[in-house]
GUZA-728602 format. One record per atom (N, C-alpha, C, O, CB): chain; x negated, y, z; atom name. Coordinates in steps of 0.1 Angstrom, whole numbers, plus 5000, padded with zeros to 4 digits. Each point is the difference from the previous one (the first is absolute). Glycine has a CB too. Layout:
N
{A,{X,Y,Z},CA}
...
END
This chain:
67
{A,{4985,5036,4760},N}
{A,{4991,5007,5009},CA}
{A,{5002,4995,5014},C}
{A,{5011,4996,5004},O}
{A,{4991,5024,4982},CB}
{A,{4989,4978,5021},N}
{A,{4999,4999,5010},CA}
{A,{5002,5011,5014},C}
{A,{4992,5009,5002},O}
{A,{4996,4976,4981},CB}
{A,{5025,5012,5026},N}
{A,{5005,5013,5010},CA}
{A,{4989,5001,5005},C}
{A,{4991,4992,4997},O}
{A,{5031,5007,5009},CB}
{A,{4977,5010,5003},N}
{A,{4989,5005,5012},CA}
{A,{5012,4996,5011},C}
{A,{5012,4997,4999},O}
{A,{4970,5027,4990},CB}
{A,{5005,4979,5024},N}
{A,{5007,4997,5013},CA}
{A,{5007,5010,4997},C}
{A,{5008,4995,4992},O}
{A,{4978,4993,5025},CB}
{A,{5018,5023,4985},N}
{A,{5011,5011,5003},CA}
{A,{5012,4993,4994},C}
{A,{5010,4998,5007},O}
{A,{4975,5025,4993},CB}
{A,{5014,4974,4988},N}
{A,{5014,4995,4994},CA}
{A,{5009,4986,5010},C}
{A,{5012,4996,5001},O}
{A,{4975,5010,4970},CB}
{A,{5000,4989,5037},N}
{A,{5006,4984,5006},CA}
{A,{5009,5007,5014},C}
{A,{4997,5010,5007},O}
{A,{4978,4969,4986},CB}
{A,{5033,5016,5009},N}
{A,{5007,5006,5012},CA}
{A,{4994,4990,5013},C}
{A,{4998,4988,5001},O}
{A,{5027,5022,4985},CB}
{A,{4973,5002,5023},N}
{A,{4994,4995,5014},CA}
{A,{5011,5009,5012},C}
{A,{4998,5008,5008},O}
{A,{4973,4988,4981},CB}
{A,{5042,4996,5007},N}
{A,{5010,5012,5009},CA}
{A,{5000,4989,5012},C}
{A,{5005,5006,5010},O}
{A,{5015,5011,4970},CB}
{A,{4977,4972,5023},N}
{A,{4996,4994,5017},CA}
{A,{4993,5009,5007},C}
{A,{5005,5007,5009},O}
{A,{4993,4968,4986},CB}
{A,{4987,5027,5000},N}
{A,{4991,5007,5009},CA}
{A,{5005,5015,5001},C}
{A,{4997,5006,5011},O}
{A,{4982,4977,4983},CB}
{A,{5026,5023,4998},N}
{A,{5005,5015,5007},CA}
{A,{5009,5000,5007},C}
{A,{5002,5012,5005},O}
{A,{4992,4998,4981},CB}
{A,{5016,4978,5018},N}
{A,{5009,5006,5011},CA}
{A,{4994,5002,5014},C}
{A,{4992,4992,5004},O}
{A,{5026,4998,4983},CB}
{A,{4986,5020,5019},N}
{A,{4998,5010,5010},CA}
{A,{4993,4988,5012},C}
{A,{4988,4999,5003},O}
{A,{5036,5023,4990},CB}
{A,{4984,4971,5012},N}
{A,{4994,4988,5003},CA}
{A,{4990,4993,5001},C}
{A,{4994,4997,5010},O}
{A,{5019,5004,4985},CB}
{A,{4984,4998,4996},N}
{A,{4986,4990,4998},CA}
{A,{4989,5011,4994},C}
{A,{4991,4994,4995},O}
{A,{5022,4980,4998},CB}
{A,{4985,5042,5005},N}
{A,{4989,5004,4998},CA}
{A,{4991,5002,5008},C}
{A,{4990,5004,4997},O}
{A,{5019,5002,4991},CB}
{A,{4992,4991,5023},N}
{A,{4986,4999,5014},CA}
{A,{4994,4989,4993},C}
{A,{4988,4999,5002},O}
{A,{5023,5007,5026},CB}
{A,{4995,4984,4961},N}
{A,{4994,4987,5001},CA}
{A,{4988,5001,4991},C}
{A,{4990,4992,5000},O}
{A,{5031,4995,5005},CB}
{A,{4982,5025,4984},N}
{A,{4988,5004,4991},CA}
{A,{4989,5003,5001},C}
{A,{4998,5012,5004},O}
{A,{5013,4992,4989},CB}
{A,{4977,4989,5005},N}
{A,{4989,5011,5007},CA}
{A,{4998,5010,4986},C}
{A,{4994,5010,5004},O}
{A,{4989,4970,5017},CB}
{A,{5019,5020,4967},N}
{A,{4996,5009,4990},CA}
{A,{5011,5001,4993},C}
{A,{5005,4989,4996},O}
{A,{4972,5006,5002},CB}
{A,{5030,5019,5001},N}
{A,{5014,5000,4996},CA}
{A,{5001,5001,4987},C}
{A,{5011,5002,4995},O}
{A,{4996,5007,5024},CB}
{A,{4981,4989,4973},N}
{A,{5002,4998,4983},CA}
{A,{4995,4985,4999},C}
{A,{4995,4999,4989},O}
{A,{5000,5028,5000},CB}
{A,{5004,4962,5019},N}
{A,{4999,4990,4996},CA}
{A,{5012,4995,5008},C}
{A,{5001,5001,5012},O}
{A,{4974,4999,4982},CB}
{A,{5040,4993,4996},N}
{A,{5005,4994,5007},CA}
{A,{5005,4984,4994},C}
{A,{4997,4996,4989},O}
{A,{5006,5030,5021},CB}
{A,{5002,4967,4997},N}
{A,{5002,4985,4988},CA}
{A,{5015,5002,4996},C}
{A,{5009,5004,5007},O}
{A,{4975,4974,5006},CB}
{A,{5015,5019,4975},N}
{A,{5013,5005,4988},CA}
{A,{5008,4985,5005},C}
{A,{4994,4990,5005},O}
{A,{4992,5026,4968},CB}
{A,{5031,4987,5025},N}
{A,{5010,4995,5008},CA}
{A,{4999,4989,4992},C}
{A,{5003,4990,5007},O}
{A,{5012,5028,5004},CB}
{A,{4981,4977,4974},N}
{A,{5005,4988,4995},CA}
{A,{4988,4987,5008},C}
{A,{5003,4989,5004},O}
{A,{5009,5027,4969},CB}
{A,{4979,4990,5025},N}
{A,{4992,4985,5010},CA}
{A,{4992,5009,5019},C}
{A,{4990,4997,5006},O}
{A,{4998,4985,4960},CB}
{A,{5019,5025,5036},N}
{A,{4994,4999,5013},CA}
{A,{5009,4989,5011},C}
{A,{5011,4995,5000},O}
{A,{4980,5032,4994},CB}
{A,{5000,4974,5014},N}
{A,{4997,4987,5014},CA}
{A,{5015,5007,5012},C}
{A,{4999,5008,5009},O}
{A,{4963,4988,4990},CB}
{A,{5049,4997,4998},N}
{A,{5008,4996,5009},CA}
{A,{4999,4994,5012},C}
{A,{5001,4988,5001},O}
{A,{5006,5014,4983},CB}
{A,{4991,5007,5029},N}
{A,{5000,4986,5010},CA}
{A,{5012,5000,5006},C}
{A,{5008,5007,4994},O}
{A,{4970,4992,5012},CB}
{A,{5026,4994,5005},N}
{A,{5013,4994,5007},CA}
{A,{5002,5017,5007},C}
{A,{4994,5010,5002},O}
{A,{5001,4958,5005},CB}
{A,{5020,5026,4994},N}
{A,{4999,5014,5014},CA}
{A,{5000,4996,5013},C}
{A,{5001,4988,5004},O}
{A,{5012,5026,4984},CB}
{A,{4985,4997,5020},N}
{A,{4997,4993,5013},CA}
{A,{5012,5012,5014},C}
{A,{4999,5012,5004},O}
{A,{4966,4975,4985},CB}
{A,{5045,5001,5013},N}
{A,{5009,5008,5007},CA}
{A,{5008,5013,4990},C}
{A,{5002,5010,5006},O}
{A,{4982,4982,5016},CB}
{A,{5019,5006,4965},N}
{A,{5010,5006,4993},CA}
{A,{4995,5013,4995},C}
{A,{5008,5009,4996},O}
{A,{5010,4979,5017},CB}
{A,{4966,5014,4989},N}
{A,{4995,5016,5002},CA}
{A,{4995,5000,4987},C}
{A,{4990,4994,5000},O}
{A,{5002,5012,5025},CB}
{A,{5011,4997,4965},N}
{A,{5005,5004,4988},CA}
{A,{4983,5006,4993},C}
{A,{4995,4999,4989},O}
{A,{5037,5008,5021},CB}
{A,{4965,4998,4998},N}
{A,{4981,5005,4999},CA}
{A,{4988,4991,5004},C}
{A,{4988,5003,4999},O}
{A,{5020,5020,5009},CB}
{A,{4998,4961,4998},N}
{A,{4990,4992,4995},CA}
{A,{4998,4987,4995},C}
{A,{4994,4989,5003},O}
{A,{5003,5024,5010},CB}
{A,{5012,4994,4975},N}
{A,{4999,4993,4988},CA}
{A,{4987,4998,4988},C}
{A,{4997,4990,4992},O}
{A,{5026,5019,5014},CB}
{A,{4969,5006,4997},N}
{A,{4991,5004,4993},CA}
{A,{4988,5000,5005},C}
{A,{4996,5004,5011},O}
{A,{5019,5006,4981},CB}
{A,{4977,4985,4998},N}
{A,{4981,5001,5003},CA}
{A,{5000,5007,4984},C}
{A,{5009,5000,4992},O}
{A,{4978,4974,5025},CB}
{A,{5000,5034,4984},N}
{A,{4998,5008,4985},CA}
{A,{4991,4985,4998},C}
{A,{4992,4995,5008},O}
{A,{5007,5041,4992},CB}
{A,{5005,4960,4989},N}
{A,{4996,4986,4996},CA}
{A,{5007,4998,4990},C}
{A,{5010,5007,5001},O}
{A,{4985,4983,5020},CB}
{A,{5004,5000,4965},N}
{A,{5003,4997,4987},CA}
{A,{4996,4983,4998},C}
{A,{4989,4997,5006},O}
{A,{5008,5031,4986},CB}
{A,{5007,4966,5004},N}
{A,{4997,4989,4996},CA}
{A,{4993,5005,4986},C}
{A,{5001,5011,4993},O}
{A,{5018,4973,5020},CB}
{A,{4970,5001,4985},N}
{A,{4989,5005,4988},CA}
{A,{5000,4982,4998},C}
{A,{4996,4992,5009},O}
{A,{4984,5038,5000},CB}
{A,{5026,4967,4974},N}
{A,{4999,4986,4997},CA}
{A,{4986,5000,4999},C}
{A,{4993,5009,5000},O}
{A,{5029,4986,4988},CB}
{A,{4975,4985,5012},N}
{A,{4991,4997,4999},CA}
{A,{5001,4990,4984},C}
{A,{5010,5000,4993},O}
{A,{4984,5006,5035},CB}
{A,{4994,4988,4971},N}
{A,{5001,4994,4982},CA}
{A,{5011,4987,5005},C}
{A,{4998,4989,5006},O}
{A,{4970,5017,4980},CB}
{A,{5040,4999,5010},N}
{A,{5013,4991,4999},CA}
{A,{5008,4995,5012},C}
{A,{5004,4989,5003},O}
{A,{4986,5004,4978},CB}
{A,{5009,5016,5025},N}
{A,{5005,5000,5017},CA}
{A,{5007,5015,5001},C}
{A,{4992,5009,5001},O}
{A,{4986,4974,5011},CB}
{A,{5035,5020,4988},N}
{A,{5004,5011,5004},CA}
{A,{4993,5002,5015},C}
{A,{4993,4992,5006},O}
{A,{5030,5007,4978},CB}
{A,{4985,5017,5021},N}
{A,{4996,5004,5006},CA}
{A,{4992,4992,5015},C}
{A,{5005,4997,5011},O}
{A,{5012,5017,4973},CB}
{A,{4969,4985,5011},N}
{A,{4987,4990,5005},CA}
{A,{4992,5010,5013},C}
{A,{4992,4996,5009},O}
{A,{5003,4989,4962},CB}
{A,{5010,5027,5025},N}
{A,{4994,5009,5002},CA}
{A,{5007,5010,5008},C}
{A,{5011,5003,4997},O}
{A,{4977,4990,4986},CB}
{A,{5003,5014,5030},N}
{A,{5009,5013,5003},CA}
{A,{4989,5009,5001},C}
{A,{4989,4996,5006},O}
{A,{5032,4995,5008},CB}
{A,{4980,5020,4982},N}
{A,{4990,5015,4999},CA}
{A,{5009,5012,5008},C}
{A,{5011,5006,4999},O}
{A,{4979,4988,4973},CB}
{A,{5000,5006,5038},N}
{A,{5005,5011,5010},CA}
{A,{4988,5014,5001},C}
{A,{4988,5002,4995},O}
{A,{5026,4975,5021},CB}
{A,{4994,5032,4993},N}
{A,{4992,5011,5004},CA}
{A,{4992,4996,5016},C}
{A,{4993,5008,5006},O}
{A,{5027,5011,4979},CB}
END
């Protein structure tokens, strides 16, 4: 069977932190392929864009899908 999103864990985008960053709080990018960026000055909250990598035909993550 195939999970649903509820089963994928998306525990990046709910910490307290980074939910201003959501614009729709039931769409969020699940932790195994969402978009890591650098940090900037050690601040721990901008790490995150609600963003996921999305492969392309034989090119991992080719792709990023955001809000």
């Amino acid at each position: 069977s195939i999970p649903s999103f509820d089963e994928l864990p998306c525990t990046a985008a709910t910490r307290s932190i980074v939910s201003s960053k959501n614009r729709f709080l039931n769409i969020l990018p699940i932790d195994a392929t969402r978009v890591i960026l650098s940090l900037l000055n050690d601040d721990p909250a901008t790490d995150y864009i609600n963003g996921n990598y999305i492969s392309g035909y034989k090119t991992p993550n080719k792709f990023i899908a955001t809000q």
